[in-house]
N, C-alpha and C positions, 0 to 999 in steps of 0.2 A: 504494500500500500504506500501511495507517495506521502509526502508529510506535506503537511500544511504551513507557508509561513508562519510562522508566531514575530506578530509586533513589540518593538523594542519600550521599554518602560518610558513615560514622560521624561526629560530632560532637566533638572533641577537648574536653581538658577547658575548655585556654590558649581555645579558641573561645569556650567557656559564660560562662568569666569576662569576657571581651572584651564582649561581647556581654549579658552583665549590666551591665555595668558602664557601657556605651554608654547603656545604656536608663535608669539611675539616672540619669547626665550629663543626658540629654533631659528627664527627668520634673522635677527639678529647675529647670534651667532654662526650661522652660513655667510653672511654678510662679513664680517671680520674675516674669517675663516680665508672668505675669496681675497677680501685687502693685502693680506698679509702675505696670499698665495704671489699674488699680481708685483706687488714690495720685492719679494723673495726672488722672483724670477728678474725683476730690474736689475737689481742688484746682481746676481749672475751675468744676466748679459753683459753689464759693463766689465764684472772683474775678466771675462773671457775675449773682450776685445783688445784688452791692454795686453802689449808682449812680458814673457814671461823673463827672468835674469836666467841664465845657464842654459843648457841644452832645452831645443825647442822641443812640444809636446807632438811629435808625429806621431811615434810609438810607444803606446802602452805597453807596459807588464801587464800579461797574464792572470786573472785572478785566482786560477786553479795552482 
């Protein structure tokens, strides 16, 4: 036999604000999150343009 949806209980208010208030926390911090990502990346760019003192970077060592 299929089942029947069953509806979700009324929504309080303390839930709304809870629940608001979760989702500002998140949105925010993914906000940060991306600044510091976008920061982090600038700052690479530049230190990878500037030449380096000693032997140039062609070749990597191997990590294994």
């Amino acid at each position: 036999m299929a089942k029947t949806p069953k509806s979700s209980p009324p929504k309080s208010a303390k839930t709304k604000a809870n629940r608001a208030r979760r989702r500002k926390l998140l949105l925010t911090l993914r906000l940060t999150v991306q600044k510091e990502k976008a920061e982090r990346s600038e700052r690479h760019a530049g230190i990878k343009q500037e030449p380096r003192e000693g032997r140039p970077r062609t070749r990597r060592a191997s990590r294994r």
